[in-house]
C-alpha positions in Angstrom: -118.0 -110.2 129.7 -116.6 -107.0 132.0 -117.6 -103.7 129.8 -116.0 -100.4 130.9 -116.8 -97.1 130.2 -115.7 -93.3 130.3 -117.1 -90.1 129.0 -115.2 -86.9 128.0 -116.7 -83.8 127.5 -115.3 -81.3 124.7 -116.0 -77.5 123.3 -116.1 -77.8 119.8 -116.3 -74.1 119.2 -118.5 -71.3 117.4 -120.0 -72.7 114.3 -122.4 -70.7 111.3 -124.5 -73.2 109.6 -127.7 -73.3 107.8 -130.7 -75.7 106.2 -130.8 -74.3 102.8 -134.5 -76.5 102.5 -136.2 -75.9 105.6 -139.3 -73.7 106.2 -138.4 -71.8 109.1 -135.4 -69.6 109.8 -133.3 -72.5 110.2 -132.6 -71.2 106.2 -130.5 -68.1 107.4 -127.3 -68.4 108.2 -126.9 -68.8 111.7 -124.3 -69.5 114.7 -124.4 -72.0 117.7 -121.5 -72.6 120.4 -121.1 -76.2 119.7 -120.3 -78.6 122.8 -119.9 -82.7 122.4 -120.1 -85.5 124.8 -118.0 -88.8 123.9 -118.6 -92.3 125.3 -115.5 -94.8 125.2 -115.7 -98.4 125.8 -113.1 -100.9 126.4 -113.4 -105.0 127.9 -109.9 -104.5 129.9 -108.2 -101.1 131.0 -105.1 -99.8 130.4 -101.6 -100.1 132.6 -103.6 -96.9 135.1 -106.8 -98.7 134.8 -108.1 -96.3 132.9 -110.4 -97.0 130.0 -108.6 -94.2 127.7 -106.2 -91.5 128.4 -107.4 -88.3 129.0 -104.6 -86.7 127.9 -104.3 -88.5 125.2 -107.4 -87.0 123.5 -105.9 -83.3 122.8 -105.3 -84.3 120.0 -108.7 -85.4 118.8 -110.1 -82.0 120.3 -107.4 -80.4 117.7 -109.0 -82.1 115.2 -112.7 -81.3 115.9 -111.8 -77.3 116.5 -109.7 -77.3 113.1 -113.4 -78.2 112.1 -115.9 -76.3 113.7 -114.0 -73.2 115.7 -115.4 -70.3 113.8 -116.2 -71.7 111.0 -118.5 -72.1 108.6 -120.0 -75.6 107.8 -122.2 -75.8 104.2 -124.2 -79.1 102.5 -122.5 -80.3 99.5 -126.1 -80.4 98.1 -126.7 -76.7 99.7 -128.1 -74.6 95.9 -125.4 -71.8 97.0 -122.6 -73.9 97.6 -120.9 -72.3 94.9 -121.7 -68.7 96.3 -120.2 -69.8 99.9 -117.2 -70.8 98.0 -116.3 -67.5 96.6 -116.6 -66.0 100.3 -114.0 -68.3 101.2 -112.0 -67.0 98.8 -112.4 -63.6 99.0 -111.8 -64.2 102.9 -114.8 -63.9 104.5 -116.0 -67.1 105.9 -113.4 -70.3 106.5 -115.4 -72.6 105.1 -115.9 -76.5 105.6 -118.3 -78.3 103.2 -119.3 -81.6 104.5 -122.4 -84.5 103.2 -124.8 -83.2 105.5 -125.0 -80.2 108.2 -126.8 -79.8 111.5 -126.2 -81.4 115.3 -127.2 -84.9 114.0 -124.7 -84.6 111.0 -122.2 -83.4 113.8 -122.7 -86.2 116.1 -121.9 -88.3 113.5 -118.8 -86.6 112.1 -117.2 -86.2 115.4 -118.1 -90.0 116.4 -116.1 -91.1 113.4 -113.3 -89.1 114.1 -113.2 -89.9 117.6 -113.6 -93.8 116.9 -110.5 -93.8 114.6 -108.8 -91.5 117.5 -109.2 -94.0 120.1 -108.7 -97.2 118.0 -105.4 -95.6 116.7 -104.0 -94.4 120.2 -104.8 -97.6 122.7 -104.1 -100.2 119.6 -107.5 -101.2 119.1 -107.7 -101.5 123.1 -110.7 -99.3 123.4 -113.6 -97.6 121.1 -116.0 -95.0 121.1 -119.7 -96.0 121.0 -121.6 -93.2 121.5 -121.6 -89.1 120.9 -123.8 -86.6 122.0 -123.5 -82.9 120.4 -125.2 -79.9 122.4 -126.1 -76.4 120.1 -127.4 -75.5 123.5 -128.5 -76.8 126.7 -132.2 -77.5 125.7 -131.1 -79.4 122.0 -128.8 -81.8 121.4 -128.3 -84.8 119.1 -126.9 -88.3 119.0 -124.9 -90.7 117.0 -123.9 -94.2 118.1 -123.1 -97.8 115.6 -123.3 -101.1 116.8 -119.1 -101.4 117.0 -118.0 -104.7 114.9 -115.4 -105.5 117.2 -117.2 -106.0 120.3 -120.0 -107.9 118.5 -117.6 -109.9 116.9 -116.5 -111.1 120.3 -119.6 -111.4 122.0 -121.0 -113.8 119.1 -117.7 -115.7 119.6 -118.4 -115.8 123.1 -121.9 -116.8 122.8 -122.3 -120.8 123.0 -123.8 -122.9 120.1 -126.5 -124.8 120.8 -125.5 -128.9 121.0 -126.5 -130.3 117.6 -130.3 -132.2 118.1 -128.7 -135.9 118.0 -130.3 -138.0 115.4 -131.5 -141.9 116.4 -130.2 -144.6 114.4 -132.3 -147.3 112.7 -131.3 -150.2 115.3 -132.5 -147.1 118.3 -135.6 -146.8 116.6 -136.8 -150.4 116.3 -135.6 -150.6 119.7 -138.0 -148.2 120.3 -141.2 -149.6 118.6 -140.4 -153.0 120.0 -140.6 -151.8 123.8 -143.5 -149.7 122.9 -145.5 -152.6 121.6 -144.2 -154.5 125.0 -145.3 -152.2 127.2 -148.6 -151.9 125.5 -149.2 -155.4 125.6 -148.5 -155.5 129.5 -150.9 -152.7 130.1 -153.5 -154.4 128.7 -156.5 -155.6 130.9 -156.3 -159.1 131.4 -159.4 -161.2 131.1 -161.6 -161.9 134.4 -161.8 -165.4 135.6 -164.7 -166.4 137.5 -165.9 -169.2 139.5 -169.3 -171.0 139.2 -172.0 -169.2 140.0 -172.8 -169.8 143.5 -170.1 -171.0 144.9 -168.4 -168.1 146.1 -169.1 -165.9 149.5 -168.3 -162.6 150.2 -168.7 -160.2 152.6 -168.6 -156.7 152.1 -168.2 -153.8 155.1 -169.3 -150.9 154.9 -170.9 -148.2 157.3 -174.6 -147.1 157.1 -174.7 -143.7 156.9 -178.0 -143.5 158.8 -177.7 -145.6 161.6 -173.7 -144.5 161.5 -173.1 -148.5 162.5 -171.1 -151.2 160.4 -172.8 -153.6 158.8 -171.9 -156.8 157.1 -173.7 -158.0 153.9 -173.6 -161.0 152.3 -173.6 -162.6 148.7 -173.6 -164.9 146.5 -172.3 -164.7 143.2 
């Protein structure tokens, strides 16, 4: 099966964040310029040979800005939620609340939006499978799912294994009858020998020592 892929790379913007239950300053409100990489798959390109549309993904970069661009992302479960609410009121934060906040959380939002993106613009033609999300050039997090269509396919692809087939009753005594058969020819037959006396043989063989053949005869 032919797998293609292509990778898009776009500025999500200036975000404030903060981890409300960590022990460092991670606790404080604080700021990265937030950067994601996107990795689209598709089993057959498009019309261009092109796995997605470039082009075609404004639109999802609309949607990831509208999110992040100076704004500020807070936990549902963050204890001040209610406080960052009243700045948003009062104007001085736009604020998004989401189920979880940091680069990993990102990864994962942005992979879900792009997914749907994708699916929705190329008519299920092509997928996202993977997103990386940079706060700067030394950290960065990822987010990828095992996509159902493609392993939907591939396990339709993959060939069963021929059913084990099972021997009948007449197969099976069959079986036992040549088995006893060709035990009973395998069997040593019983040595027939003359009167003792009667028969002469001669046996060759070299002498080692004097390196000379030499005949010897018996009687049995």
């Amino acid at each position: 099966m032919q797998i293609f892929n292509s990778t898009k790379i776009i500025e999500l913007g200036s975000c404030a964040f903060r981890q409300p239950r960590a022990d460092s300053h991670c606790k404080y409100l604080h700021g990265y310029r937030l950067t994601a990489k996107f990795w689209f798959e598709s089993n057959e390109l498009d019309t261009n040979n092109w796995v997605v549309d470039f082009g075609a993904l404004k639109g999802l970069k609309n949607i990831l800005q509208e999110q992040f661009d100076h704004t500020t992302c807070i936990s549902y479960s963050d204890p001040h939620v209610e406080t960052f609410k009243q700045l948003a009121v009062d104007g001085v934060c736009d604020l998004r609340l989401m189920d979880g906040v940091g680069i990993e959380k990102f990864a994962q939002y942005c992979y879900h939006v792009a997914n749907k993106h994708v699916l929705d613009i190329t008519n299920n033609r092509c997928w996202c499978v993977r997103v990386e999300v940079f706060e700067h050039e030394n950290n960065s997090a990822v987010y990828s799912e095992v996509n159902e269509q493609l392993a939907a396919t591939l396990k339709e692809e993959q060939p069963e294994a021929a059913p084990e087939e099972q021997p009948t009753a007449e197969q099976e005594a069959e079986d036992i009858a040549s088995a006893v058969e060709n035990k009973q020819q395998a069997a040593p037959q019983p040595v027939q020998h003359d009167k003792p006396g009667t028969l002469k043989t001669t046996n060759s063989w070299v002498d080692p020592k004097y390196r000379g053949r030499t005949s010897n005869t018996w009687l049995f």
